[in-house]
C-alpha positions in Angstrom: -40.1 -15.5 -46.9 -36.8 -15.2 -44.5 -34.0 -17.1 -44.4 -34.9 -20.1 -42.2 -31.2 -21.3 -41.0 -27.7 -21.3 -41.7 -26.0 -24.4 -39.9 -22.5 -26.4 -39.0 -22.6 -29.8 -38.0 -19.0 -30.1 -37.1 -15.5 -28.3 -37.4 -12.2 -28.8 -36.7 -10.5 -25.6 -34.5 -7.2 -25.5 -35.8 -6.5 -22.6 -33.7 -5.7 -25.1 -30.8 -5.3 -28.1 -32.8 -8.2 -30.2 -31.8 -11.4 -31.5 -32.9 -14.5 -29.8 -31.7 -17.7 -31.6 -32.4 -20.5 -28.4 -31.6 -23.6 -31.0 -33.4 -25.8 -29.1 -35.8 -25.6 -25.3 -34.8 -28.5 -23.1 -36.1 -26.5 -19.6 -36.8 -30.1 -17.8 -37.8 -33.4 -18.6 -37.1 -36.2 -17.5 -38.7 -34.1 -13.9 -39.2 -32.8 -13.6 -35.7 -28.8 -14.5 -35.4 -28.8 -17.5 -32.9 -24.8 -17.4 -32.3 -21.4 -16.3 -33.7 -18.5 -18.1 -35.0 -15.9 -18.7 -32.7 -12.3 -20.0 -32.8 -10.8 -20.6 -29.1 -9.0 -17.0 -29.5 -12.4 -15.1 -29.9 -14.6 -17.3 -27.7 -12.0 -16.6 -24.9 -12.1 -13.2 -26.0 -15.9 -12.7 -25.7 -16.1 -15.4 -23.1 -17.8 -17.7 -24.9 -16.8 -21.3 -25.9 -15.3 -22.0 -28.9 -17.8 -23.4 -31.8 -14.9 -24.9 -33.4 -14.8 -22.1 -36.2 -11.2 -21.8 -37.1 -9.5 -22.2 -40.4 -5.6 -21.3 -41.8 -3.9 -21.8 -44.9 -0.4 -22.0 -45.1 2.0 -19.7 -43.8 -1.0 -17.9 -41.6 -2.2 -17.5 -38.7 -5.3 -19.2 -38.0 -8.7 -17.0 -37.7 -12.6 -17.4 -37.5 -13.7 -19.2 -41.0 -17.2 -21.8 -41.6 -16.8 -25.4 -42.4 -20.0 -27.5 -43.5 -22.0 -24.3 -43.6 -24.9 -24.3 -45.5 -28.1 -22.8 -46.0 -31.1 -25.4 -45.2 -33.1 -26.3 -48.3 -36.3 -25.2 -48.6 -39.4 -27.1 -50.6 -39.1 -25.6 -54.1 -37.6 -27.0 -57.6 -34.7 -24.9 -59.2 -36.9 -25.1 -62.3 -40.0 -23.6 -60.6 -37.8 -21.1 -59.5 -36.8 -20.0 -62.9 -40.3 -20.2 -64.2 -40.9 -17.0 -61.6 -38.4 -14.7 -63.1 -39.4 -12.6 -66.3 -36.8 -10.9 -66.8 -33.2 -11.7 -64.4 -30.1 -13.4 -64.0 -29.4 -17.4 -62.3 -26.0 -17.3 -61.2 -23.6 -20.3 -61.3 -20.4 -18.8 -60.9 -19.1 -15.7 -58.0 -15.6 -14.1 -58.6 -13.7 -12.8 -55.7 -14.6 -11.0 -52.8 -16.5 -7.8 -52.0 -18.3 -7.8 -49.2 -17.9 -4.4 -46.5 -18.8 -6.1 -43.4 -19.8 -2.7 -42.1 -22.0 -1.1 -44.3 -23.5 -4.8 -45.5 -22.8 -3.7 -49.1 -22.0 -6.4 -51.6 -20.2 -6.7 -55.1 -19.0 -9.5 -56.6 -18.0 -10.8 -60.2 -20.2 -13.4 -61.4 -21.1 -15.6 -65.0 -24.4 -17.6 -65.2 -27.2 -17.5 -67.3 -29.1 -14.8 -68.5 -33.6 -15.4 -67.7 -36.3 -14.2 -70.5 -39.9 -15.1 -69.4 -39.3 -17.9 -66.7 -36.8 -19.7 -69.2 -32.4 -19.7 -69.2 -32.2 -17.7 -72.0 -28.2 -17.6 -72.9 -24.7 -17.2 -71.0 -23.4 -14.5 -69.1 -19.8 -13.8 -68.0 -17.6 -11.3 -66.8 -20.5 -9.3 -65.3 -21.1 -8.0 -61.8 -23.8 -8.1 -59.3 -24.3 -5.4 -56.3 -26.9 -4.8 -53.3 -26.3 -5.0 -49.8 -27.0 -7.5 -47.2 -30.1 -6.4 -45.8 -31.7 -5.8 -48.6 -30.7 -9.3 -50.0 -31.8 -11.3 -46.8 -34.6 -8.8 -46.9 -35.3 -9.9 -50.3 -35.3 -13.5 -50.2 -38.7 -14.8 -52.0 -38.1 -18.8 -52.2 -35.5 -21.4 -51.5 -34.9 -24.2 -53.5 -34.5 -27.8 -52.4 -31.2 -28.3 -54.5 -28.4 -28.3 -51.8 -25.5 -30.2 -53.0 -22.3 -30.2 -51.0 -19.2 -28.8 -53.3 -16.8 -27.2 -50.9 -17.2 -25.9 -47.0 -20.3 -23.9 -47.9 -23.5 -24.5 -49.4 -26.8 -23.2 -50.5 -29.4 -24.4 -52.7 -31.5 -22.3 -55.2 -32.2 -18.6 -53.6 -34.0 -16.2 -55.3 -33.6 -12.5 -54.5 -36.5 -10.0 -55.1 -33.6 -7.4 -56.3 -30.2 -6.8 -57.0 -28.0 -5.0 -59.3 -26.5 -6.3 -62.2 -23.9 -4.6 -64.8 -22.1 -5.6 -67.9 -22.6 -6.5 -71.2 
């Protein structure tokens, strides 16, 4: 299975101080990347039109950042999902940021629950995962149906064939 879409359906570009209404953007389809995020700076840059990517927090400048970006749910249940794994690791919580957005490789603190035989076995915390970006779109198997909205981005239920995991 690939990732089916990533999406927006609005934004505001702070950059210029306006609202920019783009309507639901597909970012990747079916694998294939459909379009980048773009303040007004880098769509004039590239000469493309802004998609109304822009985001600041105080005392910066702005720069390119998603709003109401989310994954599209897919058909299965976050339970069913579990009952696949025999032996891995459903995380809940990821701790800062570790992402080298030229090499694709990816490490990241994270706390969850630990899976025996298709079941949440105990906690976890203060553990990390690693893989690389690729590999992890690469490795997508299913997609659960259990999108809920908690912040500017969103995903429901992925699991990933493979990944790294270290701690105790």
């Amino acid at each position: 299975m690939t990732m089916d879409e990533w999406s927006e359906d609005w934004a505001l570009d702070r950059s210029m101080a306006k609202v920019c209404r783009p309507g639901r953007r597909q970012w990747w389809r079916r694998g294939v990347l459909k379009s980048y995020l773009l303040d007004t700076y880098s769509g004039r840059k590239l000469g493309l039109a802004s998609t109304g990517n822009a985001s600041r927090s105080v005392g910066e400048n702005p720069s390119v950042g998603p709003t109401n970006f989310y994954l599209a749910p897919g058909t299965k249940i976050a339970q069913d999902i579990i009952k696949t794994v025999k032996q891995g690791l459903y995380v809940t919580d990821l701790i800062g940021f570790g992402i080298n957005m030229v090499t694709g490789d990816y490490s990241r603190g994270a706390a969850g629950f630990w899976i025996e035989g298709g079941e949440l076995a105990y906690p976890v915390e203060e553990i990390t995962i690693a893989g690389n970006l690729k590999d992890m779109f690469a490795g997508i198997e299913m997609i659960g149906s259990d999108l809920v909205f908690r912040g500017r981005i969103a995903s429901p239920t992925v699991k990933i064939a493979e990944m790294m995991v270290a701690g105790s």
